[in-house]
N, C-alpha and C positions, 0 to 999 in steps of 0.2 A: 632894274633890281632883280636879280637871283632868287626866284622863290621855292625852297626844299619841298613846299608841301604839294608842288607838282610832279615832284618826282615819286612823290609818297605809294606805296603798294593799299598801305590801309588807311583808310579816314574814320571819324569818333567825329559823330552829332550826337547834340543833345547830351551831354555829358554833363552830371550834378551830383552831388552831394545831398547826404539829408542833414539837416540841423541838427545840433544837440542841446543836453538842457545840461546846467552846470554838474558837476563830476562822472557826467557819463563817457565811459574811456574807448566805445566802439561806436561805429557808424558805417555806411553804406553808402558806395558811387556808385553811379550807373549811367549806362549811356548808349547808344549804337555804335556796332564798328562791323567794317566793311572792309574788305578784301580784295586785292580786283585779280591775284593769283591766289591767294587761299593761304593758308599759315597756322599758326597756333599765340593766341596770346601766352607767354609764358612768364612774365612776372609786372609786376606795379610798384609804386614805389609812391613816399610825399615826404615831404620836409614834416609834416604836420601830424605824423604816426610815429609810433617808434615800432610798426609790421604791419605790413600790409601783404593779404593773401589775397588769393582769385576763390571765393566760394562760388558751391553748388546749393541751394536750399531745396528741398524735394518733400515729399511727404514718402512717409513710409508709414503704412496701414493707416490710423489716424495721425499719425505722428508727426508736425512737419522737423526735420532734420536739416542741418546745415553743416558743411563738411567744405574744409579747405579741396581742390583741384590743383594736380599739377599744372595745368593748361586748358585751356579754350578755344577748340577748333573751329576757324573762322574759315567754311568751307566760299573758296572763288567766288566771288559777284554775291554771296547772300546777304544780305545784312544780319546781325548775331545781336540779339537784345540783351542786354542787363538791366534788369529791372526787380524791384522789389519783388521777393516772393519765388525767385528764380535764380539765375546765376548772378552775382555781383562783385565787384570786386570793396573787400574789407577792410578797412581803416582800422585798427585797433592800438592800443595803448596812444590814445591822443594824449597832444601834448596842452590842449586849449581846449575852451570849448568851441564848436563853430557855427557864428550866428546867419541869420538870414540876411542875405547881402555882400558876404561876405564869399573870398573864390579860392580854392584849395588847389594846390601845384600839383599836377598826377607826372609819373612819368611809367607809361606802357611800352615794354618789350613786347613785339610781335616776330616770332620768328617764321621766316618765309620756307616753301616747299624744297628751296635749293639750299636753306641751312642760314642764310644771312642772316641775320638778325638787323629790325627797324626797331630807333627809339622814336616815340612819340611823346612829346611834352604839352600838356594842356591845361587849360585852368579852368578847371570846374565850378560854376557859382554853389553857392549852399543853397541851399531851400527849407521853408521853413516846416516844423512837423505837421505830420498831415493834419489837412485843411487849417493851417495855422493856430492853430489853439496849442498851447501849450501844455506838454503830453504829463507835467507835475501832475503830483494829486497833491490836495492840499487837506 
């Protein structure tokens, strides 16, 4: 059997979702990706958003800020984190809520150094809010 993901330029471990609590319309995936010529992430996408961007979250003096990126340079052989707190790729205007257990469709555009562009399609499980408690106040 034929398997694409051999031919792949970039591979995505570790790849998730954070849980949401009912009517919260934004969330966060994250995950590792790897290069093995170097590229740019430049868009994402899910059945499960109605937009989804590539942020940057940063502090600015005390400030932390979060700001859409056009792209994400995934320099050759490194691996490139998204994780809370850092660069992530953004889920917004969900369409549901997403519970723990449950795995959300991503589709990553990586465009390569020679201009081709790779789709990567994956399914990200959710997890639940940190340390599982839920983040309601009551």
């Amino acid at each position: 059997m034929w398997a694409p993901i051999v031919l792949a330029q970039t591979t995505v471990k570790e790849a998730w979702v954070r849980g949401t609590v009912p009517e919260q319309k934004a969330t966060g995936a994250f995950m590792q990706l790897q290069s093995t010529q170097g590229g740019k992430l430049v868009s994402a996408s899910s059945p499960v958003a109605g937009v989804v961007e590539i942020h940057e979250m940063a502090m600015e003096g005390n400030t932390m800020k979060m700001r859409a990126v056009p792209g994400l340079e995934l320099p050759a052989g490194k691996t490139v984190e998204l994780k809370p707190g850092g660069y992530h790729v953004m889920l917004m205007d969900l369409k549901q809520p997403l519970k723990n257990g449950e795995s959300v469709p991503l589709t990553l555009v990586v465009e390569g150094k020679d201009g081709r562009r790779e789709t990567l399609e994956l399914k990200a499980p959710v997890k639940a809010l940190a340390g599982g408690h839920d983040a309601t106040k009551h």
